[in-house]
C-alpha positions in Angstrom: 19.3 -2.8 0.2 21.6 -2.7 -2.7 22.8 -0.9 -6.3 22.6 -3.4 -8.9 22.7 -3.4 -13.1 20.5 -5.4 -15.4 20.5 -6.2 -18.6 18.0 -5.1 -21.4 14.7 -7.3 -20.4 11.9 -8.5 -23.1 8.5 -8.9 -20.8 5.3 -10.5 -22.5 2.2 -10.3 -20.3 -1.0 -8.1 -19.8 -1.0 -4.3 -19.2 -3.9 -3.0 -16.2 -4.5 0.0 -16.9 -7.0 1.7 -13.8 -6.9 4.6 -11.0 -4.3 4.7 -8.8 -6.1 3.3 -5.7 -7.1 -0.1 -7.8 -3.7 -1.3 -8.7 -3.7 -3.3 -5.5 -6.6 -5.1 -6.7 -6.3 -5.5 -10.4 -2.7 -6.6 -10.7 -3.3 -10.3 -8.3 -6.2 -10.5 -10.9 -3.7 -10.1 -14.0 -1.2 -12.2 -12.5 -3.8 -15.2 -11.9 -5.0 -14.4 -15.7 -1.0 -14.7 -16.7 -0.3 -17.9 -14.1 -3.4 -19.5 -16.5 -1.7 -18.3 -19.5 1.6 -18.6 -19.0 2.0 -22.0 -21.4 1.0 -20.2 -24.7 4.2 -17.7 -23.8 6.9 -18.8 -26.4 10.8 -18.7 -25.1 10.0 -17.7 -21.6 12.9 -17.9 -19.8 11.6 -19.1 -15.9 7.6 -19.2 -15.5 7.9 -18.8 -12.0 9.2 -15.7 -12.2 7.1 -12.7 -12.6 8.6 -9.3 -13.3 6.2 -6.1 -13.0 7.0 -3.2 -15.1 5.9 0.4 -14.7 6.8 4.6 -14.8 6.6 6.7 -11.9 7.0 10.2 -13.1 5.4 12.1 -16.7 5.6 9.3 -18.9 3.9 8.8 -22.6 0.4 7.2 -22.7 1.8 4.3 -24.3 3.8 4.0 -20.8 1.0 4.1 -18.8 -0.2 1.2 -16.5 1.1 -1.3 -14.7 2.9 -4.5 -16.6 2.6 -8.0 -15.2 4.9 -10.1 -17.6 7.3 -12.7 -17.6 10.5 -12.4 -19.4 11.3 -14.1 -22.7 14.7 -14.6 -24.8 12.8 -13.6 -27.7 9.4 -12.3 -28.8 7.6 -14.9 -31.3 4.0 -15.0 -31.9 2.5 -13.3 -28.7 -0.7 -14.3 -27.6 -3.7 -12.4 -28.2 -4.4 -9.9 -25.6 -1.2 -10.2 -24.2 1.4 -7.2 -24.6 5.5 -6.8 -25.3 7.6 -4.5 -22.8 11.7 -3.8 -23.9 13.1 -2.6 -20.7 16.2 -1.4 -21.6 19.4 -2.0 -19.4 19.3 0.2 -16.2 20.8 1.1 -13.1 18.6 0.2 -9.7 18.2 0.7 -5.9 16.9 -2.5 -4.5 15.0 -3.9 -1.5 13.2 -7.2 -1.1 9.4 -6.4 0.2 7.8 -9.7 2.1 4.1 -9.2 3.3 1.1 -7.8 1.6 0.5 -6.2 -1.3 -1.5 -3.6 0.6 2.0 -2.7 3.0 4.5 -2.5 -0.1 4.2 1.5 0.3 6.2 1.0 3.5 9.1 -1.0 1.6 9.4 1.5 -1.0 9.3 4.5 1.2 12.5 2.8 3.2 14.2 2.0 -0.3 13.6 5.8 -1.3 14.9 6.8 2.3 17.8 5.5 2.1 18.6 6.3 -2.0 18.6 9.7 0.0 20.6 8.7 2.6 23.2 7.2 0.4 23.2 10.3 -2.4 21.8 8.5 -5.1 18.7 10.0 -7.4 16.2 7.9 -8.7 15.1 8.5 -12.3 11.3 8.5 -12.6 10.5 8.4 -16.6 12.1 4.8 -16.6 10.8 1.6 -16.1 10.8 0.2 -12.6 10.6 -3.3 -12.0 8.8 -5.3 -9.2 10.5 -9.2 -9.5 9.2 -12.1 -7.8 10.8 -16.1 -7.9 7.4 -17.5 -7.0 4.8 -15.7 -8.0 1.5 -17.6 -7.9 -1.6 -16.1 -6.2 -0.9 -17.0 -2.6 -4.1 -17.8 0.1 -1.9 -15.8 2.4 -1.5 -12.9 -0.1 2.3 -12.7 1.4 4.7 -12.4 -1.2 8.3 -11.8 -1.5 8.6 -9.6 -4.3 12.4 -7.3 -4.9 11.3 -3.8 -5.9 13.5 -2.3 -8.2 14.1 1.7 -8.1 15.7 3.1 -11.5 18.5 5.2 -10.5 21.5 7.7 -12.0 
């Protein structure tokens, strides 16, 4: 685990927007939807990359949903259905998760643990980001994904 700073990130991808409990199902489907439309994306800057986006605590409705994007240098001419997300630049705790979607609970509740543990608070009206190098639907639905926890 580790404290890291990024810079300002412009996403382009597809919002899901569901209850709680069928996240874990509808973002693999957005993500296979995004791998199939990833081409029409102008000025992305890696295509393997995916980068989720989302709030934990009271955000806007606008804010909302879950973000499965890939980053671009600039917006120009998005496709339709697809959706812009500024993140701006932020502070993070960090912890790569390998496994299932279904047991990335357990690496977040270890990364929160020791954000505790180390005095650090987490900021839950920002955006949080979920960053994978390869991120094509996998038969083995094991993925290495860094999960990224906004802090002070």
């Amino acid at each position: 685990m580790r404290v890291v700073q990024l810079e300002s990130k412009k996403l382009v991808g597809i919002r899901v927007v569901c209850e709680g409990d069928q996240y874990v199902n509808e973002i693999p489907k957005a993500a296979k939807k995004l791998e199939e439309q990833v081409l029409k994306i102008k000025n992305v800057i890696d295509p393997n990359k995916m980068i989720g986006g989302f709030v934990v605590g009271d955000y806007l409705d606008e804010e909302d949903g879950y973000w499965v994007c890939v980053e671009v240098e600039e917006y120009d001419e998005i496709p339709a259905g697809m959706v812009t997300l500024t993140v701006p630049e932020q502070r993070y705790a960090v912890i790569t998760h390998t496994g299932s979607n279904r047991e990335i609970r357990n690496s977040y509740e270890a990364l929160h643990h020791w954000i505790n543990e180390n005095g650090l608070e987490r900021v839950l009206n920002a955006w949080h980001l979920e960053i994978t190098k390869n991120w094509r639907i996998q038969e083995s639905n094991s993925y290495e994904i860094d999960l990224y926890d906004t802090i002070k």
